[in-house]
C-alpha positions as CSV (number, residue, x, y, z in Angstrom):
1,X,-21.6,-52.9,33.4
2,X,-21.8,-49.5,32.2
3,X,-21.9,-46.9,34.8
4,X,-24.6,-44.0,34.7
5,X,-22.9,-40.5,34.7
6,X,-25.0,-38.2,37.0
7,X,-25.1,-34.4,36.1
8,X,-24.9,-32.6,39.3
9,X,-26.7,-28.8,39.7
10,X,-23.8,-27.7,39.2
11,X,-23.1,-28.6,35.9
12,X,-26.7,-27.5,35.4
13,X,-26.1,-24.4,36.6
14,X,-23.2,-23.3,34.6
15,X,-25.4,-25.0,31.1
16,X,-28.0,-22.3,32.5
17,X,-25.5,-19.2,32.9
18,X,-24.0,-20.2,29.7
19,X,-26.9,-20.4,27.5
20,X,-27.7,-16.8,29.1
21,X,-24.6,-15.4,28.0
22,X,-25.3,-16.9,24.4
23,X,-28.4,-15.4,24.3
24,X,-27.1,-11.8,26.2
25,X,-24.2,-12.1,22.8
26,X,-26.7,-12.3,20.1
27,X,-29.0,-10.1,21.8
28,X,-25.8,-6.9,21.7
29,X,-24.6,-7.8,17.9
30,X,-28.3,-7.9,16.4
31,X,-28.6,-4.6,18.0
32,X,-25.1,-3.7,16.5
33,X,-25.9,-5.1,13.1
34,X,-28.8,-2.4,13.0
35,X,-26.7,0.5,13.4
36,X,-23.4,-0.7,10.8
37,X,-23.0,1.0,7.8
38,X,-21.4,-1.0,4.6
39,X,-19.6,1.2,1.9
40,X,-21.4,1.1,-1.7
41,X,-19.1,3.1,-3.4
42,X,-15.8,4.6,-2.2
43,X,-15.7,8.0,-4.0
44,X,-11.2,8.7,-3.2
45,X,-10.6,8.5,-7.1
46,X,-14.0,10.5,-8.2
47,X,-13.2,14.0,-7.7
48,X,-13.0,17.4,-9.9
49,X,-11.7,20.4,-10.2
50,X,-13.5,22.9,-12.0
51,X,-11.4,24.8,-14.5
52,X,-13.0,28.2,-14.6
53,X,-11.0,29.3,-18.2
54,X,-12.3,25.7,-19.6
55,X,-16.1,26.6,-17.8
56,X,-15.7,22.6,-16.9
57,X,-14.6,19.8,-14.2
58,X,-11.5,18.1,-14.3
59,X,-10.5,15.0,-12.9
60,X,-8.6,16.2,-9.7
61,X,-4.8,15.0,-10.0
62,X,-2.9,15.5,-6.7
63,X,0.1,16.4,-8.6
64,X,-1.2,19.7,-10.1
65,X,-4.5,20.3,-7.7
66,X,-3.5,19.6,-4.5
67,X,-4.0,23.1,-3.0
68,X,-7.3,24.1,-4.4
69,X,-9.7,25.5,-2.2
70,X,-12.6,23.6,-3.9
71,X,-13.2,19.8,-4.6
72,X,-16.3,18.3,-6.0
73,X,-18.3,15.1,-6.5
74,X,-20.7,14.4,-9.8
75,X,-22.8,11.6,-8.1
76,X,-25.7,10.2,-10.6
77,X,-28.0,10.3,-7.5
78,X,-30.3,7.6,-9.6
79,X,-27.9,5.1,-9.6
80,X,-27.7,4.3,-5.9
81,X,-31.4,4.0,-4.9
82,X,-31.4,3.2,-1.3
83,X,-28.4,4.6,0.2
84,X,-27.2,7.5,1.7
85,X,-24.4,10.2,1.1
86,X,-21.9,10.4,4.5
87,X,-19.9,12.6,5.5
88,X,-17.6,12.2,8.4
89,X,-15.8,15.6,8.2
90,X,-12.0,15.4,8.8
91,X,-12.0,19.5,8.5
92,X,-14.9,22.5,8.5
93,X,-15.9,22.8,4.7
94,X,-18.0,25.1,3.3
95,X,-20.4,22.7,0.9
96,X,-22.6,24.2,-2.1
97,X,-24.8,22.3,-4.2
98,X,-25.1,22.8,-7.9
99,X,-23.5,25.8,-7.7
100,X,-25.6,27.3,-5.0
101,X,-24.6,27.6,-1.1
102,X,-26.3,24.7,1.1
103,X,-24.3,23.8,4.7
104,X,-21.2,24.7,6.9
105,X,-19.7,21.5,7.1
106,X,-18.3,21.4,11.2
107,X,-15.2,19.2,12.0
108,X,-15.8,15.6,13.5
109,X,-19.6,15.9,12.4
110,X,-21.2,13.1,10.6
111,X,-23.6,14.1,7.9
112,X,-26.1,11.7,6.3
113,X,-28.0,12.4,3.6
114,X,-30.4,9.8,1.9
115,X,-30.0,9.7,-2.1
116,X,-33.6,9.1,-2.2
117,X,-34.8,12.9,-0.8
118,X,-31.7,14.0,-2.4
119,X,-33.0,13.7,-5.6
120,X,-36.6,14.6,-5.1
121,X,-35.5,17.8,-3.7
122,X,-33.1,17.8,-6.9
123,X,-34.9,16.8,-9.9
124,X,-32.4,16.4,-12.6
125,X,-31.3,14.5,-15.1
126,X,-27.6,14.3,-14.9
127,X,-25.1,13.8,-11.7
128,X,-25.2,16.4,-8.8
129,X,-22.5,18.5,-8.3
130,X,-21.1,18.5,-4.5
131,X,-18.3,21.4,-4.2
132,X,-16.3,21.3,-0.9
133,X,-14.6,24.8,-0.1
134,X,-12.6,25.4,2.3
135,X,-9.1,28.4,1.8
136,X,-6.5,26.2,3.0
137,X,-7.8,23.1,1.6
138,X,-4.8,20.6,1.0
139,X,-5.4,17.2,-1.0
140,X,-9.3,16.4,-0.5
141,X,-11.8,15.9,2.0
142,X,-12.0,12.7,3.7
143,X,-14.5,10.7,5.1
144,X,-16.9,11.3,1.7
145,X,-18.8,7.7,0.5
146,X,-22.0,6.3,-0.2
147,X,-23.4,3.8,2.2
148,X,-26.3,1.8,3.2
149,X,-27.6,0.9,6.6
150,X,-26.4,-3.0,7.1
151,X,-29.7,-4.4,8.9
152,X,-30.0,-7.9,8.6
153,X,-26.1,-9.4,9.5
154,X,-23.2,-8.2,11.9
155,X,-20.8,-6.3,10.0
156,X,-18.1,-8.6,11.0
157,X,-20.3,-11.7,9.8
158,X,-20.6,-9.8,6.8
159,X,-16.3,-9.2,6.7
160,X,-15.7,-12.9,7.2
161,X,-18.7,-14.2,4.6
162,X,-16.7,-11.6,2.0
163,X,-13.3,-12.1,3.5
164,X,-13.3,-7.6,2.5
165,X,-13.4,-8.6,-1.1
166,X,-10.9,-10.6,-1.1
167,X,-10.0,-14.2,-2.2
168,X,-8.6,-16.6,0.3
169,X,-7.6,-18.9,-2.5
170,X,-6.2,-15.9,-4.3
171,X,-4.7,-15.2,-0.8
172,X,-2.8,-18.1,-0.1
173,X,-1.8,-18.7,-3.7
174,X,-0.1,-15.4,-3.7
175,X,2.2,-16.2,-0.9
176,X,2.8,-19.6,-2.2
177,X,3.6,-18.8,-5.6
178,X,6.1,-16.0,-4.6
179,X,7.9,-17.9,-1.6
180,X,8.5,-20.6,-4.9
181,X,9.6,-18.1,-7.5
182,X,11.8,-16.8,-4.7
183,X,13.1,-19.6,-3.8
184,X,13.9,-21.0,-7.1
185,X,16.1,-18.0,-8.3
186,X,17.8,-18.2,-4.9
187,X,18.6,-22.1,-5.4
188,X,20.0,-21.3,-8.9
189,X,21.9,-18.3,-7.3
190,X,23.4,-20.6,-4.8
191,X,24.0,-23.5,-7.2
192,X,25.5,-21.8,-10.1
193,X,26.9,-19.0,-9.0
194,X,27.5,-19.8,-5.3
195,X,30.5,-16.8,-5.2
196,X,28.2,-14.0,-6.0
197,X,25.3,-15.7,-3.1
198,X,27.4,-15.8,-0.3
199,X,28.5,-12.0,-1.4
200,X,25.3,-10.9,-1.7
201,X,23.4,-12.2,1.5
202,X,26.9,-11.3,3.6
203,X,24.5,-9.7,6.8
204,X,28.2,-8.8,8.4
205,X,28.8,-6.3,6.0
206,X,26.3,-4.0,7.8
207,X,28.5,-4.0,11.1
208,X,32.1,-4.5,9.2
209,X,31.5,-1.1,7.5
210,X,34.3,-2.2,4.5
211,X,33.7,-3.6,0.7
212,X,35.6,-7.3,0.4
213,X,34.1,-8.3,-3.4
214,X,36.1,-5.9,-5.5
215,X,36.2,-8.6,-8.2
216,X,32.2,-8.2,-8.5
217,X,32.6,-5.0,-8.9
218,X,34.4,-5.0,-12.1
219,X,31.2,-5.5,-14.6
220,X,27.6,-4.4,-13.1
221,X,25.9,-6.2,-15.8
222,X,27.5,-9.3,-15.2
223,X,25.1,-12.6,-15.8
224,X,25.1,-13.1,-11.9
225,X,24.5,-9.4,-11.2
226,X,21.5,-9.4,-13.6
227,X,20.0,-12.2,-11.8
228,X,20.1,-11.1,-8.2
229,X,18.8,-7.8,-9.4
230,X,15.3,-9.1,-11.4
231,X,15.4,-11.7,-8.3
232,X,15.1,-8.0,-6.1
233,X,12.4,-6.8,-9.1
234,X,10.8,-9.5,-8.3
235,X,10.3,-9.0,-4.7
236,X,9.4,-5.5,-4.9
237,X,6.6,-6.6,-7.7
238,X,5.6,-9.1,-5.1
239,X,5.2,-6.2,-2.2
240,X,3.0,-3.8,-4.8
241,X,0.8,-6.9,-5.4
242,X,0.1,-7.4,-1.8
243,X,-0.3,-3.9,-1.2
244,X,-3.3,-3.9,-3.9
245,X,-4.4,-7.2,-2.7
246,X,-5.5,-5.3,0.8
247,X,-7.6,-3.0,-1.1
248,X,-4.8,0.1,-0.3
249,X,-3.6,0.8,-3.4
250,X,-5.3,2.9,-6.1
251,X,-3.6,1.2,-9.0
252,X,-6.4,1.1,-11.3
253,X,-5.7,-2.7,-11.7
254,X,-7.3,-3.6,-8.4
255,X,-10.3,-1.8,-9.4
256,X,-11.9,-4.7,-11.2
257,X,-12.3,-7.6,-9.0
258,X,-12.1,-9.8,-12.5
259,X,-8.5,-9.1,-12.6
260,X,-7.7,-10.9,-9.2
261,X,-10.1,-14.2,-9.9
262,X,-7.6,-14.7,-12.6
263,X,-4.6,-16.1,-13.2
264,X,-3.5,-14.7,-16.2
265,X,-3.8,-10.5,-15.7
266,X,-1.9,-10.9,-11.5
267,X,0.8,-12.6,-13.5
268,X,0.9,-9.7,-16.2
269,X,0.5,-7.4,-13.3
270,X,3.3,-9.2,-11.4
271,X,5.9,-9.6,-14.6
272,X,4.8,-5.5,-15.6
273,X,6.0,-4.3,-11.9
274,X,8.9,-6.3,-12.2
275,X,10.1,-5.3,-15.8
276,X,9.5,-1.7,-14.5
277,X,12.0,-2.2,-11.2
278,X,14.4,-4.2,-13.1
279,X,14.7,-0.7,-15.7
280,X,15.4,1.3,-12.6
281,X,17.3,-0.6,-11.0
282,X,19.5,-0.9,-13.8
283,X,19.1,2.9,-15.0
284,X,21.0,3.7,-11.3
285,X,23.8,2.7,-12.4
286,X,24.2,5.2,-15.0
287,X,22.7,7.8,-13.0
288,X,25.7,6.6,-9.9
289,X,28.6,7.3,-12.9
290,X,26.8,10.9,-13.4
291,X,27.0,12.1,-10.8
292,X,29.8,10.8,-9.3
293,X,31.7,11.9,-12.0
294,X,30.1,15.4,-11.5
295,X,31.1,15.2,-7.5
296,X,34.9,13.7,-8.3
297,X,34.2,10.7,-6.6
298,X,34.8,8.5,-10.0
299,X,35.9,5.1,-7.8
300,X,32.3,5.0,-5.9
301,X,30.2,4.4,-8.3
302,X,30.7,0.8,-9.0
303,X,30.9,0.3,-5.2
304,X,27.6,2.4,-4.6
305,X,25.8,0.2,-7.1
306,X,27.1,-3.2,-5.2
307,X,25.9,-2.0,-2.1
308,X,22.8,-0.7,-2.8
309,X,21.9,-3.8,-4.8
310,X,23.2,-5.6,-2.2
311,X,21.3,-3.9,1.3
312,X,18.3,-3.3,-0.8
313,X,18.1,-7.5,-1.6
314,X,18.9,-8.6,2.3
315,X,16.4,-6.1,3.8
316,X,13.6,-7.0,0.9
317,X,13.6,-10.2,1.0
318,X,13.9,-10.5,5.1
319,X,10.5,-7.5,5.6
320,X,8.9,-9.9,2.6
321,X,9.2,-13.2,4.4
322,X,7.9,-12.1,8.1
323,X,5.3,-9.9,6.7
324,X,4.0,-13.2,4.2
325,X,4.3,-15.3,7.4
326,X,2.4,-12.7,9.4
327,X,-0.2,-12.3,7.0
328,X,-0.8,-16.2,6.5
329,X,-0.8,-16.5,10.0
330,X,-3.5,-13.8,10.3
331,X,-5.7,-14.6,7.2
332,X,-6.8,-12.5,4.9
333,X,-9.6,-11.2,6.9
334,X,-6.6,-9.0,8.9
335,X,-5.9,-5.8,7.4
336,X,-2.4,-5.1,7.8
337,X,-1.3,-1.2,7.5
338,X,0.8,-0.6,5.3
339,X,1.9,2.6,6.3
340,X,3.9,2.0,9.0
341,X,5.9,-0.6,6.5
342,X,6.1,2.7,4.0
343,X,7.7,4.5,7.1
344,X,9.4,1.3,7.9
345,X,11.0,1.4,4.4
346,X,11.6,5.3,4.6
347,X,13.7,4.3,7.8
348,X,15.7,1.8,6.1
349,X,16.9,4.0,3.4
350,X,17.9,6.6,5.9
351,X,19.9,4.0,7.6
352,X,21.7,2.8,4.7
353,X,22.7,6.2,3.4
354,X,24.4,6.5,7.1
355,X,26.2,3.3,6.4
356,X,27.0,4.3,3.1
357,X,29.1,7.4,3.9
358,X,30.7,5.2,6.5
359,X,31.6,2.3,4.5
360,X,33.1,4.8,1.1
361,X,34.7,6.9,4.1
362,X,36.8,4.3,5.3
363,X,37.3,2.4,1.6
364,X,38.4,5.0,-0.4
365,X,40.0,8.3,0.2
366,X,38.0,10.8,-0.8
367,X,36.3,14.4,-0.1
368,X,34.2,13.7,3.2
369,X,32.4,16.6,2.1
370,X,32.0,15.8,-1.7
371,X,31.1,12.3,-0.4
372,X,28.0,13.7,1.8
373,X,26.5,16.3,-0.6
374,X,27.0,12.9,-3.0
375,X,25.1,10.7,-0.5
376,X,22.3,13.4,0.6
377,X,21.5,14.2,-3.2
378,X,21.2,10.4,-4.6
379,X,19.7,8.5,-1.4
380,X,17.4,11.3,-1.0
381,X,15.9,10.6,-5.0
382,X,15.4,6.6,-3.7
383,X,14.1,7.8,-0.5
384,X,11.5,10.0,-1.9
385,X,10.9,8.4,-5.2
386,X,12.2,4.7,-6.2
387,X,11.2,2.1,-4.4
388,X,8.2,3.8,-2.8
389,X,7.0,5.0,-5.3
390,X,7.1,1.5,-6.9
391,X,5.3,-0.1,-4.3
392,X,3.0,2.5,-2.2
393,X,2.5,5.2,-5.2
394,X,-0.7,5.9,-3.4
395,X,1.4,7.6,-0.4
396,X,3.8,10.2,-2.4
């Protein structure tokens, strides 16, 4: 005999209480959903400059227009029926239209403007010119896009139907297919040249302060050397990938979600990154003799060039292994920042220039001096340019 299972009023109760809370939930995120605003068209890569000896706009490079007092925006108002201009102002701006005065923009005030009224009130056939001034203007104004109101889904049900515009599969295959490329020149590493491995990932080094491989040192370009450093091109190839992956970077390749439904362009992507750091990584070398030659300091080159391969490999490949397994773990739905890895990275190469004066100090007997202004002139080039600029261009 089966038993009957009575529910008692308590169990009612709490089924009660429950569905109330379910109903309380929705209730809050419909209302939420109303108010959410979804990005149409990010505008970071659309300004101008306008050239007053050329009587035109320019595209605005950061390089050569950073301190202008006054950015634009052409925006083809007939192209985005339905949406609205906003501004959340990160600084007071002065804002003309077509040439002609039209707000003080304040600081911390949102502006919203619908395209619609814009362009009844501006009946013309091209774009409309937006001109932020403001006399110590440095880089542009943020917080400029065109957005519509989100009415009928959560914003967060909307993130997690579009995963942020990004591929899951794409996602996962990423990390996959890097931890096996990794892997597979590390196994032939080990297998082949199993001298050079247990040189190369030594982690002592970094609290023995001395150099033990003076035989590696004898030819750079050895067949072993090459491989460990287009296994270290590789990695940082891997790290600008992921960085565009999470919509961060403005490489122009991540502009077209084609290119990352495919196979074929990520891997050109992947292989072009990585031709690129294996040509610098090589070109130190040559740059090392320069200067050391310039600074007296003739024996450090080789040994600078060991070591920098050699800390740049160990830390790489350790940040690229908990960062994949952080960002499986999360999913791609979690947007990592990248910029405190950028200042993680910036730390890192101030660290290792520390240990490099130490280690050279004690190895080789040479002007301490000489040896510093050495130190502060060439880690300074990697820590401003080189690897960051390989991987997070968009933050120099």
């Amino acid at each position: 005999m089966i038993p009957f299972i009575q529910k008692s009023a308590n169990q009612f109760l709490n089924g009660k209480v429950s569905r109330f809370f379910l109903f309380f939930f929705l209730l809050i995120t419909s209302d939420i959903a109303a108010t959410q605003w979804q990005e149409v068209q990010p505008l970071d890569k659309s300004w101008l400059v306008y050239q007053a000896n050329m009587k035109a706009f320019l595209p605005y490079i950061s390089s050569k227009h950073y301190n202008y007092k006054s950015k634009s925006l052409a925006i083809p108002l007939a192209e985005y029926p339905n949406t609205y201009l906003r501004l959340e102002m990160d600084e007071e701006y002065v804002l003309f239209v077509q040439g002609a005065f039209h707000s003080h923009l304040k600081k911390e005030e949102v502006y919203s403007w619908s395209m619609d009224s814009l362009q009844a009130r501006y009946p013309i056939n091209g774009p409309l010119y937006f001109s932020f001034y403001r006399a110590n203007m440095a880089g542009i104004p943020q917080g400029v896009s065109i957005e519509r109101k989100v009415e009928e889904n959560n914003t967060a049900f909307s993130d997690m139907l579009n995963l942020r515009q990004r591929n899951a599969y794409l996602f996962n295959q990423f990390f996959g297919s890097s931890f096996l490329l990794i892997l597979f020149f590390l196994g032939v590493l080990y297998a082949a040249f199993p001298r050079y491995f247990a040189a190369y990932f030594r982690f002592t080094d970094w609290i023995h302060w001395e150099i033990k491989e003076e035989v590696l040192l004898k030819n750079a370009f050895a067949f072993p050397n090459l491989l460990v450093i287009f296994l270290l091109s590789l990695i940082t190839a891997c790290f600008s990938f992921y960085n565009g992956l999470l919509n961060q970077s403005q490489d122009s390749f991540f502009e077209s979600q084609e290119n990352l439904q495919r196979f074929i362009p990520a891997i050109g992507f992947v292989l072009s990154k990585t031709l690129l750091g294996f040509g610098l990584f090589v070109s130190r070398y040559f740059v090392y003799k320069l200067f050391t030659n310039l600074f007296r300091l003739p024996h450090i080159a080789d040994a600078h060039y060991f070591k920098s391969i050699q800390a740049n490999l160990q830390f790489f490949i350790v940040l690229f292994s908990l960062l994949s397994l952080f960002s499986v773990y999360m999913g791609p739905m979690y947007a990592v920042n990248l910029n405190y890895i950028s200042y993680l990275i910036t730390g890192y190469f101030f660290v290792r220039a520390i240990y490099f004066f130490q280690v050279f100090r004690r190895t080789y007997q040479v002007n301490q001096l000489s040896l510093l202004a050495y130190l502060i002139l060439m880690e300074g080039q990697v820590m401003v340019f080189g690897l960051r600029e390989l991987i997070f261009p968009e933050y120099m």
